[in-house]
Legacy VTK file of the C-alpha trace (Angstrom):
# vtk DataFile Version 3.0
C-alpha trace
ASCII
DATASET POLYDATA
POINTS 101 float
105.898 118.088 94.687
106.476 121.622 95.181
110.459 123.072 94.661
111.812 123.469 97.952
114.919 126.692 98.415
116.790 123.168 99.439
116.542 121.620 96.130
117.179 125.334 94.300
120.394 125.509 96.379
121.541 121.747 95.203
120.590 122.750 91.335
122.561 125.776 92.012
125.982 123.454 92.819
125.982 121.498 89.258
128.547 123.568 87.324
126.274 123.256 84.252
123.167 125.061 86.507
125.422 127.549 88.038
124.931 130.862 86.799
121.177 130.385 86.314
118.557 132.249 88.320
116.383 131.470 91.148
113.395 132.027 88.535
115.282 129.780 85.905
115.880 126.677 88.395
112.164 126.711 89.683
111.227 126.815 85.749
113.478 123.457 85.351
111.939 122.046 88.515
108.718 122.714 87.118
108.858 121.743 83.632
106.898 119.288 82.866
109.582 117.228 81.073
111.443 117.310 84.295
110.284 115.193 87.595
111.298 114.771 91.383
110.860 111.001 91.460
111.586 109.268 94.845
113.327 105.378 94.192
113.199 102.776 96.797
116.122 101.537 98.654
118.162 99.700 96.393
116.314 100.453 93.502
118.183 100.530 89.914
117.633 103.826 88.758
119.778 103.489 85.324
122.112 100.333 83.403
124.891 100.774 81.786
124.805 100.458 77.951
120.959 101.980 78.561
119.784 104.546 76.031
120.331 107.703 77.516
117.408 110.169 78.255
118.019 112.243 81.434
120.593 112.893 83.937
119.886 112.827 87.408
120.368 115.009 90.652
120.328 113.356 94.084
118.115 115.640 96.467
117.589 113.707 99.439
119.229 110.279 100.296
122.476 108.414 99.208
122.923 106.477 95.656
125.455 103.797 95.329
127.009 103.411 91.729
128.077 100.012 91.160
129.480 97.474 88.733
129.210 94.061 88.188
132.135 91.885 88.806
133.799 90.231 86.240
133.556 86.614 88.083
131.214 84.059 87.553
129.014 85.644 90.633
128.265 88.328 88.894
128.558 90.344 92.161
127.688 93.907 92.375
130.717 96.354 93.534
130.177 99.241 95.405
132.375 102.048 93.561
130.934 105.225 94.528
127.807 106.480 97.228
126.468 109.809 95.916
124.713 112.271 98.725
122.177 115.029 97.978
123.838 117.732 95.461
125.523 115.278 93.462
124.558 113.996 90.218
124.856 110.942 87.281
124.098 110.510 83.744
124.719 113.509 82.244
128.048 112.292 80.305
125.784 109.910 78.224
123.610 112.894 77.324
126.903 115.550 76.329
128.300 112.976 74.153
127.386 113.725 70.178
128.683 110.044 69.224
126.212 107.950 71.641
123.092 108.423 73.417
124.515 104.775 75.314
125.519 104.748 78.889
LINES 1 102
101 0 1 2 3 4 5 6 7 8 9 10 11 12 13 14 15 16 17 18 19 20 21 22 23 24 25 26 27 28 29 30 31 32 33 34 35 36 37 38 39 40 41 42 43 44 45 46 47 48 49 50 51 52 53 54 55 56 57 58 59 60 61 62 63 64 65 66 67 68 69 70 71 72 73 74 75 76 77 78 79 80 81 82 83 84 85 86 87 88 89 90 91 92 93 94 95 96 97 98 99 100
């Protein structure tokens, strides 16, 4: 999938990304470490208490971040919908002391 300008602009708003150049963010796109990987509706994309080994950047589409209730439903709870320009999992990766979720 080619890098869109879209996608540069939405690497450009993650604080960590900021100051790199147009160049630079195509290079990450591009890397072949790195992938645009499109998830089905209600898809998990990561668990907590997963080994961490990428963090994540919504380019298109909504992600909803849940938990699972502490009652003996085990229901999922909606805390958070993320929209294109946000992005998850990078805490797990910063941390020296775990690579966890």
């Amino acid at each position: 999938m080619a890098d869109k300008p879209k996608d540069i602009a939405l690497l450009r708003k993650i604080p960590v990304l900021s100051s790199l150049s147009d160049v630079e963010l195509k290079a990450i796109l591009a890397a072949p470490e790195n992938s645009i990987q499109d998830f089905a509706p209600r898809q998990i994309i990561i668990r907590e208490m997963e080994i961490a080994d990428a963090m994540y950047v919504v380019l298109e589409g909504m992600v909803d971040v849940s938990l699972r209730g502490s009652d003996n439903y085990g229901r999922e709870i909606v805390i958070a919908t993320l929209q294109p320009g946000d992005f998850f999992g990078e805490q797990a990766l910063a941390d020296n002391t775990s690579t966890q979720r």
